[in-house]
C-alpha positions, 0 to 999 in steps of 0.5 A: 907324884908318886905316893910316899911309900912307909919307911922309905925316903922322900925326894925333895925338889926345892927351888934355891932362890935367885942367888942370894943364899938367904932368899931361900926359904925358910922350907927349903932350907930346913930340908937342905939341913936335913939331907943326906944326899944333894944334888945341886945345879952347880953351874946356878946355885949359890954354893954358900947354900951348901953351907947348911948341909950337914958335914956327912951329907954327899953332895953332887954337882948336876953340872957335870950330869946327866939325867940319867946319871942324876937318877942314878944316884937318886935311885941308890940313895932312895933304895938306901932310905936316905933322905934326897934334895934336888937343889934347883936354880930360883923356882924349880917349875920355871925352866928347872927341867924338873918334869922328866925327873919326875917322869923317870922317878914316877916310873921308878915309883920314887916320891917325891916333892915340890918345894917352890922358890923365888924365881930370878924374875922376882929378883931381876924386878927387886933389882930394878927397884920395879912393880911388873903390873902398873895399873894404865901400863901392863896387867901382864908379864910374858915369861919366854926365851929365845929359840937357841938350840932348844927351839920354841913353839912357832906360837910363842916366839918372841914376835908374837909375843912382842905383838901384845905389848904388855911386859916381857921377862926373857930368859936364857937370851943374854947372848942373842941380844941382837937377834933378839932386838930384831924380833922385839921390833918386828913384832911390834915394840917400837925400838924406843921401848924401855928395856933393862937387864939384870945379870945375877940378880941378888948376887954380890956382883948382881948388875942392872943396865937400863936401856931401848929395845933397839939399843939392847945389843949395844948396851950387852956389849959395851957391858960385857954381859952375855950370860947369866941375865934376864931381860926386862922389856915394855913401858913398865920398866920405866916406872912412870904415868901409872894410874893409882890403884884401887885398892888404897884409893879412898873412895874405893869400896873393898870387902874390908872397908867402904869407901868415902865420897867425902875424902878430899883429894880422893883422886889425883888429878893426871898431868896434861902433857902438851907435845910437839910431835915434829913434822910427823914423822918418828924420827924427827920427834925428841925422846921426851916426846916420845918418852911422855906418849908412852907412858900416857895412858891418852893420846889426844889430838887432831885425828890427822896427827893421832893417826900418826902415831897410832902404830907406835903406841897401840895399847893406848886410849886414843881421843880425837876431833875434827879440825874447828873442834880444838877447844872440845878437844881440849876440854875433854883432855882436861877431862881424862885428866881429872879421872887420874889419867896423864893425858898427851895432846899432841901437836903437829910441829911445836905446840907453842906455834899455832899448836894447842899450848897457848888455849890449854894454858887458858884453860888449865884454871878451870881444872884444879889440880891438873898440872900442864907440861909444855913438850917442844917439838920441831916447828914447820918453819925449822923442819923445812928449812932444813931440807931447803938450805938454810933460807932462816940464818938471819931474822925472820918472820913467820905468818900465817894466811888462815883467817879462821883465828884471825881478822884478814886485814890483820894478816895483810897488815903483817904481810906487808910489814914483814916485807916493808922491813925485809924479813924473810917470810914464812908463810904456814898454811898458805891456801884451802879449800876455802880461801884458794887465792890467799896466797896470791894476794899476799906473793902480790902483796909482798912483790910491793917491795921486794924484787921479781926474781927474789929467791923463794922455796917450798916445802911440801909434806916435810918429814913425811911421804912424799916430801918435796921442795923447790927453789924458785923467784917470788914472780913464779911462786906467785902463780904455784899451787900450794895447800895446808902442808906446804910450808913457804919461804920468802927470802930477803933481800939477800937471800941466793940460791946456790945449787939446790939449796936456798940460803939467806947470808948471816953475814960471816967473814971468811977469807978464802984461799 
């Protein structure tokens, strides 16, 4: 900064707030009161500021200026001793194009001062009722802007950015919603992420929209905002699943107070979020699965499942065990939880069939204090069925061959039963290693009461690469290899094949033409 020179002005740059005439400083206002010439961003600025200024000041819209025509009024009035104010949009250092007006009055030996204001992303979080930094969510907040016809660097374009994770505030964009949405998603954000703009954040007519990253574009248009707003983007914007902080917490020692051992209830117990997943795949889990994964601060599961959604969630603490391991795994969840961290254990399928939801429930009691969530999801036996036809349009029966949990005799007892009273059969977790022919014991079985050429299907990676199904008699599924992610369809009595689907009759009348 140039050094004040004794009987001449000063020129102040002062930064107008967000939009609202009173978030102002009361600084810069002050200096608005006292100046005799005012040059404001008028396309930006509040014009209710100009209210403040004195009757004789002059008063000049930089909207209609250019920098050198900026300059030179102020150059005249400092010449005259006049006291100059600069008047920029929210804080002049965040996209205020202050630093060549600086150069240029450096150069002219004309001095000059900063006086900050509350930059329109401190007003967008106002406006959304949103803390930026949520202890478990985001330490950290990107402020940028797309390349328009002012580029960026190639290091900080949106992509790179996007590949932290953490919150973003993005300025100057409003009207490259889509291109913008694509470079979000490319660089990592899943489409689902929560996002939010803000157009004229504290002014009268401020508007919020929350929406997903994918969803932006659409959300811009349906509302017709273009221009004048910041976006919002990361899993803070939902406000949810952040860990408490330290800095209140009883048992937390500061330089102001020591903290207490003795204080009941010191931390709050996380929630344990019990999630069916689907078949795996993104597409197929629901929003409130994918909604409580992201704002967890732990994903658990088996290490096949929690490999599949890795991806979606990098930032995540991620806790797994092998299979036979389920009731470990259960307990160090549990465990997350009593340290304050809102845990999802996830499930492949549903978590209330032949998931984790039923021995977490047992378990729940031994930790007090931490609340448990059922998510559904979408089981095997639906998820396959979908892709074969519809094989489950009347009563069915759904059994599985592993003898892990399970006496065997009781499995064939209800093998047998199932087909004694003509249910279609669906069969999870035919064959492995450990017990190849218990899928042919029970086709065997079942062929007691139901016909040779009864019409049967498989599903094979349901919802997953390389997803494959056949439609086939109970004689030859007998003899087909199967394993642990081929789910098998037993039809009934009245179960047909019409083209490539298997379908099981509801029983519906129609009268055809």
């Amino acid at each position: 900064m140039a050094d004040r020179k004794k009987g001449y002005s000063m020129v102040h740059i002062v930064g107008a707030g967000p939009g609202a005439a009173d978030l102002i400083t009361v600084r810069g206002a002050r200096l608005l009161k006292e100046a005799d010439v005012i040059i404001y961003a008028g396309s930006l600025v509040n014009r209710e500021l100009l209210e403040l200024a004195r009757k004789d000041a002059q008063i000049y819209d930089s909207a209609y200026m250019t920098l050198e025509q900026v300059m030179e009024v102020i150059k005249k009035g400092w010449k005259e001793g006049r006291e100059i104010l600069r008047l920029h949009t929210g804080d002049p250092c965040v996209y205020g194009a202050i630093r060549e007006q600086m150069d240029a009055m450096d150069h002219e030996g004309i001095p000059y001062e900063i006086c900050p204001g509350v930059s329109s992303f401190c007003g967008a979080a106002a406006a959304l009722g949103m803390e930026y930094t949520l202890p478990g969510i985001s330490q950290s907040v990107v402020i940028t802007r797309m390349a328009g016809r002012t580029p960026v660097p190639e290091r900080e374009s949106i992509g790179r950015f996007a590949a932290h994770g953490s919150t973003m505030v993005i300025f100057l964009s409003a009207g490259m919603t889509g291109e913008l949405s694509d470079e979000l998603m490319k660089g990592g954000y899943p489409g689902d992420t929560p996002a939010a703009i803000v157009y004229k954040a504290t002014w009268p007519d401020e508007k919020t929209v929350r929406c997903t990253v994918a969803t932006l574009k659409e959300t811009a248009d349906r509302e017709g905002i273009h221009k004048t707003a910041l976006i919002v983007v990361g899993n803070t914007v939902a406000q949810t699943g952040y860990e408490r902080s330290k800095l209140y917490d009883p048992a937390f020692t500061t330089g102001f107070r020591a903290g207490r051992e003795d204080v009941p209830g010191k931390m709050e117990p996380g929630t344990l979020y019990v999630v069916g997943m689907g078949p795996g795949e993104k597409k197929q889990m629901t929003g409130q699965a994918l909604e409580v994964m992201g704002r967890c601060q732990v994903i658990a599961g088996y290490t096949v499942y929690v490999d599949l959604v890795r991806g979606l969630f990098p930032q995540k603490e991620f806790l797994t065990t092998a299979m036979t391991r389920e009731e470990e795994r259960c307990r160090k969840a549990f465990e997350c939880c009593m340290e304050g961290k809102n845990t999802a254990m996830i499930c492949s399928g549903d978590a209330g069939v032949y998931g984790m939801a039923g021995l977490i429930l047992e378990l729940a009691q031994q930790y007090p204090g931490v609340r448990v969530r059922i998510v559904p999801g979408i089981t095997a036996a639906c998820a396959g069925a979908a892709v074969l036809g519809a094989p489950l349009m009347h009563d069915f029966a759904v059994i599985s061959l592993s003898d892990r949990l399970t006496p065997l005799e009781d499995i064939w007892n209800r093998v047998e039963a199932a087909a004694k009273s003509d249910f279609v059969i669906c069969l999870y977790n035919p064959a492995s290693k450990g017990r190849p022919d218990f899928f042919r014991q029970a086709c065997t079985r079942i062929l007691k009461y139901r016909k040779g050429d009864t019409v049967c299907g498989l599903a094979v990676n349901i919802g997953r690469e390389g997803e494959e199904t056949e439609v086939l008699t109970l004689e030859k599924l007998k003899d087909r290899r199967v394993d642990m992610f081929t789910t098998v369809y037993i039809g009934n009595s009245h179960s047909m094949q019409i083209g490539s689907y298997m379908v099981t009759p509801r029983g519906y009348r129609y009268e055809g033409k």
